[in-house]
C-alpha positions as CSV (number, residue, x, y, z in Angstrom):
1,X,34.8,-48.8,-40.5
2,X,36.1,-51.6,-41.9
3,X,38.8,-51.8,-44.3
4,X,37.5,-52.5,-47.9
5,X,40.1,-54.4,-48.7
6,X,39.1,-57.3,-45.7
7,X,35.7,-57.7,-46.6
8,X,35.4,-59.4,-50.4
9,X,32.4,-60.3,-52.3
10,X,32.4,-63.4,-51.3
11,X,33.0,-62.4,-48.2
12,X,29.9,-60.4,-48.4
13,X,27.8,-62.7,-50.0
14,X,28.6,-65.5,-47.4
15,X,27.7,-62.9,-44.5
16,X,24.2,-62.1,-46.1
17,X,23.3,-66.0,-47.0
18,X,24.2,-66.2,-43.1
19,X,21.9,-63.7,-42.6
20,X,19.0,-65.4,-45.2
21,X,19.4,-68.8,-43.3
22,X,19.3,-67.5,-39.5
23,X,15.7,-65.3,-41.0
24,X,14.5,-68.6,-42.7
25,X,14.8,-70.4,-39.1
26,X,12.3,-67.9,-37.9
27,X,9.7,-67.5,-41.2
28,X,9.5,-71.0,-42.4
29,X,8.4,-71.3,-46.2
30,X,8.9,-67.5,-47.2
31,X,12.0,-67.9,-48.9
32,X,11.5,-65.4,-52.3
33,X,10.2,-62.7,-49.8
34,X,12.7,-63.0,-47.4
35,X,15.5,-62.2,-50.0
36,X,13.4,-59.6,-51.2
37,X,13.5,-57.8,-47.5
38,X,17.0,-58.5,-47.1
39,X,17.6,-57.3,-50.4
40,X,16.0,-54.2,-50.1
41,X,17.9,-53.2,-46.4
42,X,21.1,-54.0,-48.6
43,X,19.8,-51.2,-51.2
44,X,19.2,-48.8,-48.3
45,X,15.8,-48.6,-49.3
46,X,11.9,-48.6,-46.9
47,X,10.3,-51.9,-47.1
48,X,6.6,-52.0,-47.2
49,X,4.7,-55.4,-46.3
50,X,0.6,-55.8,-47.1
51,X,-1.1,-58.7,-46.0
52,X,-3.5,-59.8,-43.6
53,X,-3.0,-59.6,-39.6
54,X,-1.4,-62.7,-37.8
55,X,0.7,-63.9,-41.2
56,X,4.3,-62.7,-40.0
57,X,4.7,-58.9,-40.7
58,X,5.3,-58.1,-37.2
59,X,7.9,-61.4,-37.0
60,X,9.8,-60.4,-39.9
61,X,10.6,-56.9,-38.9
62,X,11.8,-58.0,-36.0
63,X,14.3,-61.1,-37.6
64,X,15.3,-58.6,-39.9
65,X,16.6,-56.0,-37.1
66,X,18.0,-59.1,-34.8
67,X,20.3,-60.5,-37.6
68,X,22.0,-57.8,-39.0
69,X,22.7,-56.0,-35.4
70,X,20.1,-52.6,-35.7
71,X,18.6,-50.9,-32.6
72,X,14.6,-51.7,-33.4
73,X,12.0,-49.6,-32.5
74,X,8.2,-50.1,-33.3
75,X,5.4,-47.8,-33.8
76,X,1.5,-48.8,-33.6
77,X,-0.4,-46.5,-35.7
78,X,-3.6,-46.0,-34.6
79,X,-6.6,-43.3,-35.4
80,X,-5.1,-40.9,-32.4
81,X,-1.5,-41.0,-33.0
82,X,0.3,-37.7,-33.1
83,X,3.3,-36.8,-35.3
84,X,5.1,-35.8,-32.3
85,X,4.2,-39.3,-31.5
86,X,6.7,-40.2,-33.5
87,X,9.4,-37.6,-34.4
88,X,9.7,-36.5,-30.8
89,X,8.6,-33.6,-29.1
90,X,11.0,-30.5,-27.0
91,X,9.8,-30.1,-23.7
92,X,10.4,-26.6,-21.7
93,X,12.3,-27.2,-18.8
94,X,12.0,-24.5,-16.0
95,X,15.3,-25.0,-14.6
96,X,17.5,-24.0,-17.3
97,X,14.6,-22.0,-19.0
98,X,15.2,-23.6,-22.6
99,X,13.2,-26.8,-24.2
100,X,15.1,-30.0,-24.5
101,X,14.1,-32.1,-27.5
102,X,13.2,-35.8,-26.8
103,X,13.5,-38.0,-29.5
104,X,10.8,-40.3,-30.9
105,X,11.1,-43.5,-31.9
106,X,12.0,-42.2,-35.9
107,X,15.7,-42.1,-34.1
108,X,16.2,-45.8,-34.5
109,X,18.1,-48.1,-37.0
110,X,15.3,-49.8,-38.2
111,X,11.9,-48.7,-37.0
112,X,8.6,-50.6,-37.7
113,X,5.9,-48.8,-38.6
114,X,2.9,-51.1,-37.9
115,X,0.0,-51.1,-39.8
116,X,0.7,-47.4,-40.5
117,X,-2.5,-47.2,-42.9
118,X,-4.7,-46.8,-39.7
119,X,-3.4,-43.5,-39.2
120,X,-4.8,-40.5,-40.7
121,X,-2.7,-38.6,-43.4
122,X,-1.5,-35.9,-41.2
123,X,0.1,-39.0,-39.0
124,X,1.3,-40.9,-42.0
125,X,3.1,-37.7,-43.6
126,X,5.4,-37.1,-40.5
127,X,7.5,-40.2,-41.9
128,X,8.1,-38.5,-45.4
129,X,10.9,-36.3,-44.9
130,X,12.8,-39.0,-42.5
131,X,12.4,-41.6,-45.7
132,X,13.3,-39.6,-48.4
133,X,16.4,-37.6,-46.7
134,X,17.3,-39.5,-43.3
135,X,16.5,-36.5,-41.4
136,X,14.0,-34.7,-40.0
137,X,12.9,-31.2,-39.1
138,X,11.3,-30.1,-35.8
139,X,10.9,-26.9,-34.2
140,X,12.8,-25.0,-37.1
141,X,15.3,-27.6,-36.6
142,X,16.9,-30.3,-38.8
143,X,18.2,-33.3,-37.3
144,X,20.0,-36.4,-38.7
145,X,18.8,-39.7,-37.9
146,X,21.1,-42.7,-37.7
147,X,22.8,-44.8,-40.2
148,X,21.8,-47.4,-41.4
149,X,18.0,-46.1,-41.1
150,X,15.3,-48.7,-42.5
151,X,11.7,-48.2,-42.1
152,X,9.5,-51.5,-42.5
153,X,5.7,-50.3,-43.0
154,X,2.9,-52.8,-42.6
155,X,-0.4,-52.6,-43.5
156,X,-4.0,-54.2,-43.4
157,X,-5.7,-54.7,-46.7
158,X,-7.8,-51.5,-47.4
159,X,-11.0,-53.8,-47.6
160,X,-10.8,-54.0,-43.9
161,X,-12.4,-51.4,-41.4
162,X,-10.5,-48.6,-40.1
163,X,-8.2,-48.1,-42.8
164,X,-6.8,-44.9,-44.9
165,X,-5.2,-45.4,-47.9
166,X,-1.2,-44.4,-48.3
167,X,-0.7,-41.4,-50.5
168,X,1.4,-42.1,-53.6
169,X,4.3,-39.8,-52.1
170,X,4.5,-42.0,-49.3
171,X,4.2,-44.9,-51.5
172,X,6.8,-43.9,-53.6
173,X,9.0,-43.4,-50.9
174,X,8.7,-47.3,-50.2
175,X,11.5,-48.9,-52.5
176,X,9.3,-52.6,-52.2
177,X,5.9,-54.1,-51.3
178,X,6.2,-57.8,-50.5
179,X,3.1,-59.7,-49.6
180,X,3.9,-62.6,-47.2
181,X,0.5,-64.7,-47.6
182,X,-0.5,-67.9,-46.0
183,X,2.2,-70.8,-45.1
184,X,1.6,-73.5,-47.4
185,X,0.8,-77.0,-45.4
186,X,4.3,-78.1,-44.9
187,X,5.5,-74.9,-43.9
188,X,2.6,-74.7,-41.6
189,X,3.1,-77.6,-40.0
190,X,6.6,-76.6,-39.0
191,X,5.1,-74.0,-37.6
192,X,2.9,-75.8,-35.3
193,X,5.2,-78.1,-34.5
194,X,8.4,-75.8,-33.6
195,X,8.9,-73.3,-31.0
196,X,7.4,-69.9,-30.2
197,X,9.1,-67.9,-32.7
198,X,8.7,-64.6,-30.1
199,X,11.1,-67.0,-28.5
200,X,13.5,-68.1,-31.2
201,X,13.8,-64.0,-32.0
202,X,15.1,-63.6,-28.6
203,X,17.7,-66.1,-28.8
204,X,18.8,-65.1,-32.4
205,X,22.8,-63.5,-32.5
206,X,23.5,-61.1,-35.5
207,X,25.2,-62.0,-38.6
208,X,26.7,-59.1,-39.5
209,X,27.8,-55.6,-37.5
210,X,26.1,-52.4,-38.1
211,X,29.7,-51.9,-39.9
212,X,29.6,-54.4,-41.9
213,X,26.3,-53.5,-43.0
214,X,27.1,-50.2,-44.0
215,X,30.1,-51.3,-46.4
216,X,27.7,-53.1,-48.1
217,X,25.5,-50.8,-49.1
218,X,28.3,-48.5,-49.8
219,X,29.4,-51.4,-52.4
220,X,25.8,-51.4,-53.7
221,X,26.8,-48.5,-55.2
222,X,30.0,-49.9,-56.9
223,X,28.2,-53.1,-58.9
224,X,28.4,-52.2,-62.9
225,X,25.7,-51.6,-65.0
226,X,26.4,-52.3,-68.6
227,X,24.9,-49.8,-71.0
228,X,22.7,-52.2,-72.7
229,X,21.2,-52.9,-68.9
230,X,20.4,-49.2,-68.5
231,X,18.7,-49.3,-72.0
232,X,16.6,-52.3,-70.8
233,X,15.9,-50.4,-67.3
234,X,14.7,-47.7,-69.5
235,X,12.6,-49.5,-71.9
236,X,10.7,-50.9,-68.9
237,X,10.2,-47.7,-67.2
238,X,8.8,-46.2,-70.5
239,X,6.2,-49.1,-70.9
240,X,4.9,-48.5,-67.6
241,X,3.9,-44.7,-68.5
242,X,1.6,-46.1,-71.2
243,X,-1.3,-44.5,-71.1
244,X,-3.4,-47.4,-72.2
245,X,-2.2,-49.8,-69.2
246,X,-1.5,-47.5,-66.3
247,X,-3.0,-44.0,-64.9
248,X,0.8,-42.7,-64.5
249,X,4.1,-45.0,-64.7
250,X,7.0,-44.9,-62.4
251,X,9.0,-42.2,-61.2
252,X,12.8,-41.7,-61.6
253,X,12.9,-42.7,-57.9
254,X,11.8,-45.8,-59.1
255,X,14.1,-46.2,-62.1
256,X,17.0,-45.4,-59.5
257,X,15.2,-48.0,-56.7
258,X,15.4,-50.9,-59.4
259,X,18.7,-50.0,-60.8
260,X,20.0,-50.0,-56.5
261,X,18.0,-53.2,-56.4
262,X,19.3,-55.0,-59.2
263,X,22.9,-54.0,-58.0
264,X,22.0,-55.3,-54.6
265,X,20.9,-58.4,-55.9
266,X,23.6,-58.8,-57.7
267,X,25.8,-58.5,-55.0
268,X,23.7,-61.6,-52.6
269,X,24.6,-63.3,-55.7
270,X,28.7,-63.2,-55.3
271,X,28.5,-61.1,-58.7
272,X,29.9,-57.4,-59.1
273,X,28.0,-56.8,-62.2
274,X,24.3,-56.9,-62.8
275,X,22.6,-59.4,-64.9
276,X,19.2,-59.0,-67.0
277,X,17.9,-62.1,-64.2
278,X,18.6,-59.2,-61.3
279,X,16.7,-56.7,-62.6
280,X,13.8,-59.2,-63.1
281,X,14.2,-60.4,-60.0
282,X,13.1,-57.1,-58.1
283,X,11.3,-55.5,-61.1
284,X,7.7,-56.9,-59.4
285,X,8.2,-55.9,-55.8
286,X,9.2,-52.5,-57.1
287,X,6.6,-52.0,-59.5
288,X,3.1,-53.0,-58.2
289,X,2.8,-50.5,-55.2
290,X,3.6,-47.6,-57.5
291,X,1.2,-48.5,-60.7
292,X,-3.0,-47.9,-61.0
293,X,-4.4,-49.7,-64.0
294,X,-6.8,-47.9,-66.2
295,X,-10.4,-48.8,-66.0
296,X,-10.2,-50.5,-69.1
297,X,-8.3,-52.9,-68.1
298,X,-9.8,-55.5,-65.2
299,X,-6.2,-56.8,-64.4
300,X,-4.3,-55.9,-61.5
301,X,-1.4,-54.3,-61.3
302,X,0.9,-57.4,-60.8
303,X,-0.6,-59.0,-63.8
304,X,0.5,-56.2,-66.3
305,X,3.3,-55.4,-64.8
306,X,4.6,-59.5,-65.4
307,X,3.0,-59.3,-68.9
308,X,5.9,-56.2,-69.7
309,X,8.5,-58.4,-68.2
310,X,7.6,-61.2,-70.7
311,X,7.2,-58.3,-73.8
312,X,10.2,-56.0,-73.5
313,X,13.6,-57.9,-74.6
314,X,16.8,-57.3,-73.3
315,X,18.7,-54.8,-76.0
């Protein structure tokens, strides 16, 4: 491990905009959810990406893992896929006349778990305890997964065929949902014009070491919180358990994921100390996975979750 007192914050922050740039080469005209991602790895939080086949899901995951130096390993879930599929399965072996476990591919830094709401529930649970507590338990058996671990779930839109919806524990379990969308023309363009970005991934060299990495997130931890930001954090949280806008509010993992967030932010900002303009900054990508409107009200999610950013002031 590095020695904390060689790596700076603005040593830090120039390593992750290194990072941001070398992604940006790849997905051209995503800047907002590219930070997000990045900013979510740095919290040691699950990222969870929605949006239509062919728009970058796949691309991103794989940018992510190349730049900041993770072993990458990628799941396809399908109807038929087993949870020993992926946790790994312990195999009897005559010779010695004890089973040997073989790892699945959960035992990876980063591990993409593509378009994971094609699975069936059974399928999508084995993932819950490896989220929640890096670890998972087989056979009787616990065993630790590495550090850093980072799960990046994609899924279709549940309008499309051969979907199952994600359970709210799993949800919950995802610190943000970012929706990549359609290029816009100039973007696109770039696009068309440049090289196969399979290619450019191939040729991309990591910005940071899987040490480096990990002091970061360990100084995630270590960006202040004022008191009167906690009170704002809290006054958020409360307006989502309204009863009148949603059918339950967010957890206190959630509180905790925005509170990581906002320090993480902070932090790709060159700051040790969280502003009001962090929190806001990740409150949205936090929020709309985890919130149902009521059937009185026909907007979505992301619409009354911006309208309490606008409402609540900052104490």
């Amino acid at each position: 491990m590095l020695d904390q007192t060689t790596f700076s914050t603005e040593a830090m922050q120039k390593s992750i905009l290194s990072a941001i740039n070398h992604i940006e080469a790849i997905i051209v005209g995503k800047p907002e959810q590219i930070k997000l991602a990045v900013c979510c790895l740095l919290s040691s939080g699950h990222c969870l990406i929605e949006d239509l086949p062919g728009v970058g899901k796949t691309t991103l995951s794989h940018a992510l893992a190349k730049v900041f130096g993770l072993n990458f390993s990628r799941i396809q879930f399908t109807s038929d896929l087993l949870p020993a599929d992926i946790l790994g399965v312990s195999i009897f072996d005559p010779q010695t006349q004890s089973f040997n476990f073989h790892p699945g591919p959960v035992f990876s830094n980063c591990v993409l778990a593509d378009e994971m709401n094609r699975a069936t529930p059974k399928t999508q649970s084995a993932l819950l305890e490896a989220m929640e507590e890096r670890q998972i338990t087989i056979d009787g058996s616990t065993k630790t997964l590495q550090q850093p671990f980072f799960v990046i779930g994609t899924q279709n839109p549940l309008d499309q065929s051969g979907t199952f919806p994600l359970p709210e524990s799993q949800l919950d379990r995802f610190m943000m949902k970012l929706n990549l969308g359609y290029p816009d023309e100039k973007a696109e363009r770039e696009l068309l014009a440049g090289q196969n970005r399979q290619h450019l991934i191939q040729q991309l060299e990591p910005a940071l070491t899987t040490d480096k990495l990990i002091q970061i997130q360990k100084a995630v931890e270590e960006v202040h919180v004022s008191d009167a930001l906690l009170d704002y954090v809290q006054l958020l949280i409360s307006e989502t358990r309204n009863k009148q806008l949603f059918v339950y509010g967010l957890s206190p993992r959630a509180a905790l994921s925005l509170l990581k967030a906002a320090r993480a932010w902070a932090l790709m900002s060159g700051r040790d100390f969280v502003e009001p303009g962090d929190i806001k900054a990740v409150f949205s990508s936090i929020s709309n996975h985890r919130l149902i409107p009521t059937e009185q009200h026909s907007k979505n999610a992301a619409s009354l979750v911006e309208n309490i950013l606008q409402q609540i002031t900052i104490p």
